[in-house]
Structure formats: C-alpha cells, structure tokens
PLY file of the C-alpha trace (Angstrom):
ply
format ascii 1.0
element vertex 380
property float x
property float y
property float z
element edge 379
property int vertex1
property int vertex2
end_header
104.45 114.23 164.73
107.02 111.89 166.86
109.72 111.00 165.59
109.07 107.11 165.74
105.83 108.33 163.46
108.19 110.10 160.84
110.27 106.85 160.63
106.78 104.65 159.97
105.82 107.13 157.21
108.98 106.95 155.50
109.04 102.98 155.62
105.73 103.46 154.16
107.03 105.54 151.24
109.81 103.91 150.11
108.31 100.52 150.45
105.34 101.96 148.28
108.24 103.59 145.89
109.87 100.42 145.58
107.29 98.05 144.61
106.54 100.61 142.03
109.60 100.84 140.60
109.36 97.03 141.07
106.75 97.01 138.62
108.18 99.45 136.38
110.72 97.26 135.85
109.43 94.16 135.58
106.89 95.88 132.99
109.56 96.58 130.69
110.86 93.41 131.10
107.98 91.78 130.19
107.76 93.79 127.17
109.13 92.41 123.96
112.30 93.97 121.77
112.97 93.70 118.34
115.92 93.66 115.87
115.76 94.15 112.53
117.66 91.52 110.19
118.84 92.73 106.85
119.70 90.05 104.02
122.98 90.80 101.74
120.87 91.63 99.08
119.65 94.81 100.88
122.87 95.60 102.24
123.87 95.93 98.36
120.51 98.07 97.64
120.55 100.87 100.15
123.58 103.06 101.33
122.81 102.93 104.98
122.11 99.44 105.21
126.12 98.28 105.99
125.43 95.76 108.72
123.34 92.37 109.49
121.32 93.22 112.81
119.86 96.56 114.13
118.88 96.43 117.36
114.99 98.04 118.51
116.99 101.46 119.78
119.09 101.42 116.25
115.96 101.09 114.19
114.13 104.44 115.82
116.74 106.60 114.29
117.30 104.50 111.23
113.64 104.22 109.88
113.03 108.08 110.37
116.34 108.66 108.60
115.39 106.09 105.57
111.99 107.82 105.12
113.43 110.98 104.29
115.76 110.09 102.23
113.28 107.09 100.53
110.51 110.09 99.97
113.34 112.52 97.99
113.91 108.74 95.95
110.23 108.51 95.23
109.09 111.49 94.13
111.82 111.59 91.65
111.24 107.25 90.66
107.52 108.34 89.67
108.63 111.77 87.58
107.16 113.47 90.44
110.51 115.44 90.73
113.69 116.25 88.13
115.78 112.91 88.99
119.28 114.12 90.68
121.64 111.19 91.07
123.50 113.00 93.49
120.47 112.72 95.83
119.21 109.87 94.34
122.81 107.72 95.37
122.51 108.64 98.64
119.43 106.47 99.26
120.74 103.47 96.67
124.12 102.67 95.01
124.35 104.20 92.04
125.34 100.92 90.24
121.84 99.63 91.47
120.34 102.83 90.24
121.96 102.27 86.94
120.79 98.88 86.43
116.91 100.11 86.76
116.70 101.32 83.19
112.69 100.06 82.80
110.28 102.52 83.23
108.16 100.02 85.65
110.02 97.97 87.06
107.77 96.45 90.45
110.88 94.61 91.85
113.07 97.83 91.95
109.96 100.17 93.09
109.22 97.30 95.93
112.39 97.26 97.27
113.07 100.92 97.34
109.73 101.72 99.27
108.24 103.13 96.50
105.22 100.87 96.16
103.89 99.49 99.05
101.50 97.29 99.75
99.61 97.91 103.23
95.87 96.68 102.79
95.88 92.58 103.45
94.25 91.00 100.75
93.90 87.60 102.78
90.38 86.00 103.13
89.78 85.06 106.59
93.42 83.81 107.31
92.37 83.81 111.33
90.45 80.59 110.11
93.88 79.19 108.16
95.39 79.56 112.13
92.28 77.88 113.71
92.99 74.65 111.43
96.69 75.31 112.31
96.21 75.37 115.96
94.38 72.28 115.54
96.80 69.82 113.12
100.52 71.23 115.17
101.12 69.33 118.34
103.20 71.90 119.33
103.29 74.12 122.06
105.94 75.82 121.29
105.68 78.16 118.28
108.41 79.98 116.38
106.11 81.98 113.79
107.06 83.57 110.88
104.66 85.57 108.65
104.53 88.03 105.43
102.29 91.01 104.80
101.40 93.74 107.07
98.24 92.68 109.66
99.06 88.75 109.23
101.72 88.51 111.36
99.18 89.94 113.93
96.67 87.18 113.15
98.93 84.96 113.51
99.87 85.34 117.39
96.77 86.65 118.22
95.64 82.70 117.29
98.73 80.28 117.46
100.37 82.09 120.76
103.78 82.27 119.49
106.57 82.19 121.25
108.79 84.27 118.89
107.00 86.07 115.94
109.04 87.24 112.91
108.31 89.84 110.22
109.65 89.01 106.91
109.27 91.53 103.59
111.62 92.22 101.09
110.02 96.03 101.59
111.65 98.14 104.67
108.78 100.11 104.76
106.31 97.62 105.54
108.72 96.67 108.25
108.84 100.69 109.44
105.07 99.91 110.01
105.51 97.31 112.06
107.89 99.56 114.07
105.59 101.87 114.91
102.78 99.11 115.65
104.93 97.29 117.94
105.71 100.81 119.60
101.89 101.34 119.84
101.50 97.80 121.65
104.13 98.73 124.08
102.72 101.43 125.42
99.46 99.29 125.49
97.83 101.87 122.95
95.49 98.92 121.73
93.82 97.79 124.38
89.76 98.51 122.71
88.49 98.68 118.93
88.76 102.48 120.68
91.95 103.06 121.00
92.97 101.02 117.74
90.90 103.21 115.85
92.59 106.21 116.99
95.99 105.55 117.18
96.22 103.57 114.63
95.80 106.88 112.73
99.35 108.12 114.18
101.17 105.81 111.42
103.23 106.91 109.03
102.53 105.38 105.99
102.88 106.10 102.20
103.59 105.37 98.15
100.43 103.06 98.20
100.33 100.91 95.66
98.09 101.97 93.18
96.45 101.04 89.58
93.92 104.40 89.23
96.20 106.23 87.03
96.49 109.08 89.90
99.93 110.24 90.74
101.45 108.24 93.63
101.35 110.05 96.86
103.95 110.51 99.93
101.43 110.19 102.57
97.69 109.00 103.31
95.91 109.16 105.99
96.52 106.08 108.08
93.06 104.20 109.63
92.43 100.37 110.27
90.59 100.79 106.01
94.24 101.51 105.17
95.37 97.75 106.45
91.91 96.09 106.11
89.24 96.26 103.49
86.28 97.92 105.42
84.27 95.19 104.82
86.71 93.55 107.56
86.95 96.62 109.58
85.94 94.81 112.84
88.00 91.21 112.27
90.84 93.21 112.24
90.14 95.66 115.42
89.04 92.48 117.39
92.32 90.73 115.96
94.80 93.81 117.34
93.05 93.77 120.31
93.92 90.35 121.04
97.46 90.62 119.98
97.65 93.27 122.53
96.32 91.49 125.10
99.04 88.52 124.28
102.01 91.12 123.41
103.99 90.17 126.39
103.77 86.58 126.05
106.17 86.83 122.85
109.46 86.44 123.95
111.16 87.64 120.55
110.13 89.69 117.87
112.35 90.27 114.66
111.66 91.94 111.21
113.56 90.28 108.51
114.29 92.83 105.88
114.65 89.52 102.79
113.60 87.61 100.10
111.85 84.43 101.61
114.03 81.93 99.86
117.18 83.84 100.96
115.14 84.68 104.71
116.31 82.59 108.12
114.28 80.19 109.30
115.48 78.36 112.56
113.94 77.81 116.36
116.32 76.89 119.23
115.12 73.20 119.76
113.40 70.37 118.15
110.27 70.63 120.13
109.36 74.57 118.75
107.57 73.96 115.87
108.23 76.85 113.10
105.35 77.97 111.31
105.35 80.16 108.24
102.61 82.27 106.74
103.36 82.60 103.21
100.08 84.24 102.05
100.21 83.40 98.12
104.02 84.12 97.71
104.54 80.42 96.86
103.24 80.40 93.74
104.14 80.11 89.99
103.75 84.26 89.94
106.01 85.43 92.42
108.97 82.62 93.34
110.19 80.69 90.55
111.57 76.95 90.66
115.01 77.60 91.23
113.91 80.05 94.60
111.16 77.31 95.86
114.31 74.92 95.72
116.66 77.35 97.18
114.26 77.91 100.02
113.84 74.20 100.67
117.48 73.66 100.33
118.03 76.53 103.28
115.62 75.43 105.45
116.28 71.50 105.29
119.71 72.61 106.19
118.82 74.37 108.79
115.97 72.55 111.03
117.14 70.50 113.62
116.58 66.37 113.49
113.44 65.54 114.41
112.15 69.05 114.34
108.61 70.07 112.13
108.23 73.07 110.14
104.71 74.25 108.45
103.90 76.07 105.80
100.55 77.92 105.70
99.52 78.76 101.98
96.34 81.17 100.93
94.99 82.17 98.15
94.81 85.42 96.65
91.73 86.90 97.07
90.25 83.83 98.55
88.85 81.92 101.69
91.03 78.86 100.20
94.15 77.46 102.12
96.72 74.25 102.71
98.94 73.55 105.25
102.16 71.70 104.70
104.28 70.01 107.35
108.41 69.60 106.36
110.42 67.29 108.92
113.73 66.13 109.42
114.56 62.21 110.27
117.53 60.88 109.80
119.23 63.90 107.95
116.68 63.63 105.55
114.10 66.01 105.02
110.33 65.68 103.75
107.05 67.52 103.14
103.43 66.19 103.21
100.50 67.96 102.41
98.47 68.12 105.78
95.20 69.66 104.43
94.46 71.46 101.13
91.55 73.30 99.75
91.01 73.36 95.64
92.84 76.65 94.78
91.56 78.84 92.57
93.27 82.33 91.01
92.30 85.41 91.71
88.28 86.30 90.02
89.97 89.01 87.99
87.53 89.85 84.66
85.41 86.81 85.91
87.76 84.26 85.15
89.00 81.60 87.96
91.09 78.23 87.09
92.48 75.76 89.73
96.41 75.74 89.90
99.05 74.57 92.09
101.83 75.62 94.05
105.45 74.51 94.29
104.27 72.45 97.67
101.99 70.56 95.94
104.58 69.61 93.09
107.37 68.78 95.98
104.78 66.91 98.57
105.34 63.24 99.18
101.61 63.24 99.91
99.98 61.90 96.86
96.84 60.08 98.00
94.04 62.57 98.92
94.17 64.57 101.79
91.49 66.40 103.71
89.90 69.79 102.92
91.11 72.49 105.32
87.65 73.91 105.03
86.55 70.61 106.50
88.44 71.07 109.77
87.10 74.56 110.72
84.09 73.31 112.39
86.26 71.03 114.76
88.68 73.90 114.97
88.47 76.17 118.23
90.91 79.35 119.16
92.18 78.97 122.31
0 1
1 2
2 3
3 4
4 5
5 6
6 7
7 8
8 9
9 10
10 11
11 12
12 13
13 14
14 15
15 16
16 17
17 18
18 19
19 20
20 21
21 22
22 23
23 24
24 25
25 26
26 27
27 28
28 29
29 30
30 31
31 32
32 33
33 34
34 35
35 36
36 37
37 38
38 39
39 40
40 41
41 42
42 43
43 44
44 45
45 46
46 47
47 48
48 49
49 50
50 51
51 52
52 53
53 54
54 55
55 56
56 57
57 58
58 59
59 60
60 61
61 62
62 63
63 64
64 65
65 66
66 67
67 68
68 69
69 70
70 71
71 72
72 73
73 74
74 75
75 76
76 77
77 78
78 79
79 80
80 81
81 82
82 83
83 84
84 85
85 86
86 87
87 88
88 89
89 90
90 91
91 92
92 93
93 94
94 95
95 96
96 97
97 98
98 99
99 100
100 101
101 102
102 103
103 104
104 105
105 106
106 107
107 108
108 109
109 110
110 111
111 112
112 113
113 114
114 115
115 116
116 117
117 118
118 119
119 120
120 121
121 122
122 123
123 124
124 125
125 126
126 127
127 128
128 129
129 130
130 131
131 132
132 133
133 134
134 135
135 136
136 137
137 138
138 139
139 140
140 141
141 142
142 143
143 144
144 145
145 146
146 147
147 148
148 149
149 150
150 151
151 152
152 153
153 154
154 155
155 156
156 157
157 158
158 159
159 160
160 161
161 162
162 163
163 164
164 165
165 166
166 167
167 168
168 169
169 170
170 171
171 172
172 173
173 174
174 175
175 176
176 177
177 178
178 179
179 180
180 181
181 182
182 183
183 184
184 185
185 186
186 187
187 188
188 189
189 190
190 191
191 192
192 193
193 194
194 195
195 196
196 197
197 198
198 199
199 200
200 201
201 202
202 203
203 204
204 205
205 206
206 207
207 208
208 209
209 210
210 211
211 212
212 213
213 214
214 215
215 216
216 217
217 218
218 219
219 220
220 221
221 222
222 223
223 224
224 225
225 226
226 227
227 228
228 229
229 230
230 231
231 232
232 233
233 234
234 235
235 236
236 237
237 238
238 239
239 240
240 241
241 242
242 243
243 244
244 245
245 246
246 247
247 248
248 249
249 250
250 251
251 252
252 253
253 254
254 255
255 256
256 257
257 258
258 259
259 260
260 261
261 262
262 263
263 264
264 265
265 266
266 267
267 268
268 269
269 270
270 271
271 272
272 273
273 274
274 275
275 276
276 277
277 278
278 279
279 280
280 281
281 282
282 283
283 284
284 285
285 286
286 287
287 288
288 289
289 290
290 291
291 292
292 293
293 294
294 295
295 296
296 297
297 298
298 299
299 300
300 301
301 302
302 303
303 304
304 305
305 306
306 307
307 308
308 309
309 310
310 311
311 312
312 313
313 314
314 315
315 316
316 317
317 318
318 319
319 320
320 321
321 322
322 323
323 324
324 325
325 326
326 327
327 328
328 329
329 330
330 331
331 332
332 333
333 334
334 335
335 336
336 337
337 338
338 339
339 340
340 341
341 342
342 343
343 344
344 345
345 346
346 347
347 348
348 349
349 350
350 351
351 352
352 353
353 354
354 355
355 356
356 357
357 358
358 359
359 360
360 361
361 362
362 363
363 364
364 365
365 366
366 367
367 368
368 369
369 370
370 371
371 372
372 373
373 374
374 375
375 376
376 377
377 378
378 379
C-alpha cells in the first residue's frame, strides 16, 4: 500500500469517526433532561429533601437512596416491622413523625411513599386530548399532568413542548425516572419492547383495599399502570410518546401539592394545559386550596396568555375543559365544554356533582358536550 493510499484511508476513517461522533452528540442533544422540583412542604417532610431543584444526574443517586430508606419507613408504617424512630427519623423529621398519631392516616402514608397509586383509573383520557387538540389554538404547549401514564397521553396527543410531572408522591415521580430513562435509550420503540422493559421498574407499597399485608415490591408489567382491559391503548400510547420523546424540549417532575405546584410558560403565545384527572373535586382539594390555586396561577400567567384545565371523572368516560385568561390584569375562566359528571358507580349508586370550575366559571349559559366534539376531533 502507497503511501498516498494510507493517507486516503485515514481521511476515510476519521471523516467516518467524526460524523459518528457527530451524531452521538447531537443524539444526546436531542434527548430531553429533567429536574426534579420539590415544594417547601416536602422539604419539611423528608430529611434529604434540603433544596428546591435536583438536576436529572442528582435524581439517579437520590431516588435509589430514598427507596431504601422509604422501604425500612414502610415496613415499620404498616406494623410490618418493630417501629425504631432512630431509623424511622432518618427518612422524615421526627416532629412530622410525631404529628402522625392516626393509625390510617392516607395523607401521611401518600406522602411518605407508602401507598402508591400506579394503575390509571382514567376512562379514555386520549379522547379528553383529542377535544383538547381541537378547542386550543395553540401551537405551543406547556403541559402539565397528574397520575402515572397520563402525562404520557398527554404528549403522545397535544405535542408538548415542555411536559411536567406533578404528584405530591416521590415515588410516583421515581417511576417516571426510570420511564424517561427507558425512552432515552429508545427502549419503547414496539408494544415489544414496552412489554418487556417495562418489567425492569421498580415499583412498590401498592395501594391496596384486600386486607393482605402491603408489599415492598410487585412485579412491574403494563397491568401494573393500566387495567388489562386497556392493555393495548396504553402500549400504542408509549409507543407514540417514544416516537415524539425528542420533540419535548423540557421535562420536570414537580414533587407538590397542585394548589401550592408552579404553573408558568415563557411567553404569552404557549398555552399551559393541565391534566387534573378528578383532583378538582369536593373530595380531594377543598375551597380554600381551589382558591389558593387560582390565586397562584392568575398571578402568575402572563397578559394575554390562556391556561386550560382538563377535568375527568373518576372511573368515567366523562370530561370538561376549562380555559383561564388574563386581560387587562384581570383574570377569568369559562367553561369550554363539559360532559354531565357523575361519581364513581361504587355499590351501584351514581349522582351528578360539580367541581370547583364549574362553581368559579363565568360561563353560565350552556355549553357544549365534550362528548359531542370527539367525532370532529382528529390526533394529529
């Protein structure tokens, strides 16, 4: 080989190397971080928890760390285990230990991580982000969702821009961790590949009502997040939010009430959206939070700039979406479409209620059924 040969080959090579490493690069670039947001409430909760943000590297030692130490909490919360405060206040102040003095108490076992609730109990909320897609003019999205799989929905139908996780539970939000770490590596790609590796998550303290002592781990499969019934909704729903992963250009867990949560998008023209599932009712936020809430958010939108809230109903393929905007300093919310709510069929019973939108809308002439837009209503 000539020496004018050896130079060609190397050329070769490290012009092949470098638009490889080109790629590499831009790959990760394209690939969305998160940061984890902690309210002061929290910070006041859990030992560790002693600052506001956590970056995406932060969070892969704190999670693991919080787990263990969560898991020595829970066994002894549920009588599992001899309590030991000395063990027990290294997880949560003792003072906040000390103030749980009921036997049940689902606040206190929520926040700790104690009783979680994986398994979305949302109807068909892709079809509450088909109307959505339809009534924001939009473009730009700033989403913001509760639960475990909605927040997935949610992009995988309204292309968000940013998407934000908000729970008052840090280990819903360690799930979402280990998701998003799934989706980077592009580890949902095919119902396939979310069926497998999907199993990989660490999940545990299930909820439950059976009477059966609470457990430390289960067996994680796409029936753990989804009824079965739904099994293939929510496959073909990861699989989309994979395929749109990299158009997010933010992603951020926000470990908070929602009235005390932040709700804010860089410019008027990004709508924000919020999922609230049922949260906004009578059951779980009282007046004074619903006004809080308002109160926070008002203050915080920028003039001329639209927020929505999405509201479902428990157990239910019943939703409303509510639009809040600021003119003139002033803020107001109208009722954009509405089904009839109805609670929950528990023992066979079902009434109509409302929520504390539909006591604060301006809207009080009748407004379309959201139902009624679906047909019209296409996912892009």
């Amino acid at each position: 080989m000539t020496l004018f040969q050896k130079s060609i080959g190397l050329l070769v090579f490290l012009f092949l190397f470098s638009c490889q490493s080109s790629n590499e690069i831009q790959e990760r670039k394209q690939t969305p971080e998160y940061q984890l947001k902690v309210s002061k409430y929290h910070q006041n909760f859990f030992v560790m928890l002693n600052k506001d943000t956590y970056t995406n590297a932060e969070t892969r030692s704190l999670f693991p760390k919080m787990n263990v130490l969560g898991n020595q909490y829970c066994y002894m919360l549920w009588g599992l285990k001899r309590f030991r405060m000395k063990v027990a206040s290294k997880f949560i102040y003792k003072e906040v230990i000390l103030r749980h003095r009921k036997k049940f108490d689902p606040l206190h076992n929520l926040v700790s991580g104690c009783w979680n609730f994986y398994r979305m109990n949302d109807i068909h909320p892709e079809e509450d982000f088909n109307v959505a897609l339809k009534l924001i003019p939009e473009k730009q999205k700033a989403c913001y969702s509760v639960g475990f799989m909605q927040p997935y929905f949610m992009h995988s139908v309204l292309n968000c821009s940013r998407l934000t996780m908000i729970d008052i539970d840090w280990r819903i939000h360690y799930g979402h961790a280990q998701m998003l770490n799934l989706f980077q590596k592009n580890k949902m790609s095919s119902p396939e590949q979310v069926w497998k590796n999907i199993q990989s998550l660490k999940l545990g303290w299930q909820a439950r009502y059976d009477n059966n002592p609470m457990e430390e781990k289960m067996k994680a499969a796409i029936t753990t997040v989804c009824f079965p019934k739904y099994k293939k909704l929510c496959t073909n729903q990861l699989v989309r939010f994979q395929k749109k992963f990299r158009k997010l250009s933010h992603i951020e867990f926000q470990l908070s009430a929602l009235h005390l949560a932040k709700y804010q998008a860089s410019n008027r023209k990004t709508a924000i959206v919020a999922f609230f599932s049922n949260a906004i009712d009578d059951n779980y936020t009282s007046k004074k939070d619903f006004k809080t809430l308002m109160k926070n958010i008002s203050e915080s939108l920028l003039e001329g700039q639209n927020m929505y809230f999405i509201h479902h109903a428990a157990g239910r393929r019943l939703f409303g979406i509510y639009r809040f905007h600021k003119q003139n300093g002033k803020s107001t919310l109208t009722t954009l479409c509405r089904d009839i709510y109805l609670t929950a069929p528990v023992s066979g019973k079902t009434k109509p209620y409302l929520t504390h939108f539909d006591r604060f809308t301006s809207s009080k002439t009748k407004v379309p059924r959201c139902h009624s837009l679906l047909k019209k209503a296409k996912t892009k």
